[in-house]
N, C-alpha and C positions, 0 to 999 in steps of 0.2 A: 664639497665645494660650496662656498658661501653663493646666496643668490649678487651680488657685488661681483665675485669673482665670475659670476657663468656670466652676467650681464656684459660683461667689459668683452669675454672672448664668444659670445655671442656677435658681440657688433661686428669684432673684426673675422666672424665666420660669411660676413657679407661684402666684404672685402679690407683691401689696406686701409688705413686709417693711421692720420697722424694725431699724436695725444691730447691737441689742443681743438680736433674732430670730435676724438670720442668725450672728451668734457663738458662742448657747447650740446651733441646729442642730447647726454643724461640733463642739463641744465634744461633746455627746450621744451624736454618731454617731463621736470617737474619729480626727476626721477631719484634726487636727493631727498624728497619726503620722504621716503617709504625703502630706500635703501641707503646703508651706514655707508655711506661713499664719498667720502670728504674728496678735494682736491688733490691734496698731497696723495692721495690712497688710490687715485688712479695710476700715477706713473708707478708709486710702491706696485703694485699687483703686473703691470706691465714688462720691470725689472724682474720680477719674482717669477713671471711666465717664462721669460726670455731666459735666465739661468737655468731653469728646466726644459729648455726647449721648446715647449705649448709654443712659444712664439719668435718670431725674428725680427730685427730690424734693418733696416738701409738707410744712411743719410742721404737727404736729398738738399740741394741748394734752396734757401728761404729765398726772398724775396730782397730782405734786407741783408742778404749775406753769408746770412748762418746757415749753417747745414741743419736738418732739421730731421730726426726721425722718423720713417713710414713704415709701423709694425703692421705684419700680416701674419697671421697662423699657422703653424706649421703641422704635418701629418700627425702627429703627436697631438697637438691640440687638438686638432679635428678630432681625432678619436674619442680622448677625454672631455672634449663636449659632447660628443655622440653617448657617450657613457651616458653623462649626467642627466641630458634631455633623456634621455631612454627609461633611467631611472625617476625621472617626476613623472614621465606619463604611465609607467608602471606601478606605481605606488599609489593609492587609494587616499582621499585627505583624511589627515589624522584632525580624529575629534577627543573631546574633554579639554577643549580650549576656548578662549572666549563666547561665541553664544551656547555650544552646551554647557561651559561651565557654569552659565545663569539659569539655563534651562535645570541645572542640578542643585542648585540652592534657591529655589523658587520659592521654598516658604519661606523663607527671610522679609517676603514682601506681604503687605496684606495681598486679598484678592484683587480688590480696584486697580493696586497700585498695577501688578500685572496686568491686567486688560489695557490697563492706560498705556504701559512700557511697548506691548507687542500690539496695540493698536499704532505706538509712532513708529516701531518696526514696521509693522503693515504696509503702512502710509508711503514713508521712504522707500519700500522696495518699490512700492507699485511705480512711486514716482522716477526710480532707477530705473524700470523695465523698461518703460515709456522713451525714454531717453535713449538706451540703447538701438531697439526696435526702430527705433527712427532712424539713429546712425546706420547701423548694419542693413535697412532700405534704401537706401544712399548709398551703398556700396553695392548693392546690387542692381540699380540702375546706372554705374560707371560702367565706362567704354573699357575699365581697366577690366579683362579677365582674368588675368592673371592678380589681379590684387583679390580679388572677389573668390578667388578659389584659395589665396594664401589666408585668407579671412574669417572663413567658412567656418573651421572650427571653432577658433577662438570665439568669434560671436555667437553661434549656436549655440554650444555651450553653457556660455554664460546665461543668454536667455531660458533654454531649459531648466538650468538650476535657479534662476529667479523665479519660474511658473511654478516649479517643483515649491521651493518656501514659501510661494503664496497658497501656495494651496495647502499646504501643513500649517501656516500661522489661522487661514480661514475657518480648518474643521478645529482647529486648539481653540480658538475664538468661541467658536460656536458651542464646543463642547465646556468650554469653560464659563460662559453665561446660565448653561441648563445646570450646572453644577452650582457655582452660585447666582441665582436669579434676582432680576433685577442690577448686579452689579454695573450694566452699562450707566445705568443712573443715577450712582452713586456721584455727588458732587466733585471728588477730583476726576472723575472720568468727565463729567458734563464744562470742565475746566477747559477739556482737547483744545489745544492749538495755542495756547500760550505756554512761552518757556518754560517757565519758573511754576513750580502746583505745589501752596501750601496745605499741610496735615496737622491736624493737632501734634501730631508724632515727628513727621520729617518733613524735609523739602524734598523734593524731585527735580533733577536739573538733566534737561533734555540733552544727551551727548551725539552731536553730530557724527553720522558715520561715516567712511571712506566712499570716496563715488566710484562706484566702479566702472562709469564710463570712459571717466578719466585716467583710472587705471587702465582698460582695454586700450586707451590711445596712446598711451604709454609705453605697451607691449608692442604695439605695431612695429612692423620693421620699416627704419627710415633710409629714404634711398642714401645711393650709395655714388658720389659723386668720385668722377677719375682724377688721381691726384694731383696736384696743380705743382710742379714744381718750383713756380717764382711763389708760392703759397708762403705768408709768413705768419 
């Protein structure tokens, strides 16, 4: 199952949903960056459910007259999403992808240029922890208890495995200065904090990473309003 396809019958495992619901959702939440999920590829996946049963529909009276589809999930779906979540929280993340695949052609770079790359790693995460930390404190001082306990793991989580990389980027840091010494002083490291770091040899161009806080609010589940049927 594509993460698109769990995402669409994730929403409607929190209730009915009609298709022009679950579009403003994914829109709202920014959720077209980061998943292949065109417009047209929502009702495609919502058809493609319903012919297998994962899902049903009801026309309801629009507003303007039309009848208007309210798919909800059927036992079948439930399952095969219970499936699939079962199997991402069972399965370990797979690595020899993006940052270990840098972490494994690391001589490629001089020494500096690496101190300089995982010192703006560094930087960025710390400045992602912070971010988070604050959010997920704010959720734990809401009245909502129930949001606070659906919460819980997601943002712990994340925050562990951001303490966990800082603390591996810190002692690679460390150990990689006594290895080569003096490195932090070398001129493109003493450059830190502008974009662009000329080398006789190459340019260095700073590549902004994903925020994961904004992905965490992303992932939240959004409520789940009773269907409206003059809705159009």
């Amino acid at each position: 199952m594509t993460d698109a396809e769990l995402t669409i019958l994730s929403l409607l495992a929190q209730g009915p949903r009609y298709g022009h619901e679950i579009q403003k959702i994914i829109d709202d939440r920014g959720m077209r960056d980061w998943l292949a999920i065109g417009y047209s590829s929502v009702y495609y996946m919502l058809n493609k459910f319903e012919r297998r049963n994962m899902v049903k529909s009801e026309l309801r009276p629009g507003g303007s007259g039309t009848p208007r589809k309210l798919y909800s999930l059927t036992e079948a779906g439930q399952g095969i999403l219970r499936t699939a979540i079962s199997d991402l929280l069972r399965a370990p993340r797979s690595i020899g992808t993006g940052f270990e695949l840098g972490l494994a052609n690391i001589y490629v770079l001089a020494p500096a240029q690496v101190y300089l790359m995982l010192s703006y790693h560094k930087a960025d995460l710390e400045n992602q922890l912070t971010a988070v930390q604050d959010i997920w404190a704010k959720h734990q001082e809401s009245d909502d208890i129930d949001n606070r306990h659906d919460l819980r793991a997601l943002y712990t989580h994340s925050i562990t495995r951001m303490e966990s990389d800082l603390k591996w980027l810190e002692d690679f840091l460390e150990d990689w200065r006594e290895r080569y010494p003096g490195v932090e002083k070398n001129p493109i490291v003493q450059s830190y904090g502008h974009d662009d770091m000329n080398t006789a040899q190459t340019q260095i161009h700073r590549r902004t990473p994903p925020n994961p806080l904004k992905m965490l609010q992303r992932l939240q589940r959004p409520p789940v309003d009773k269907p409206d049927e003059t809705e159009h």
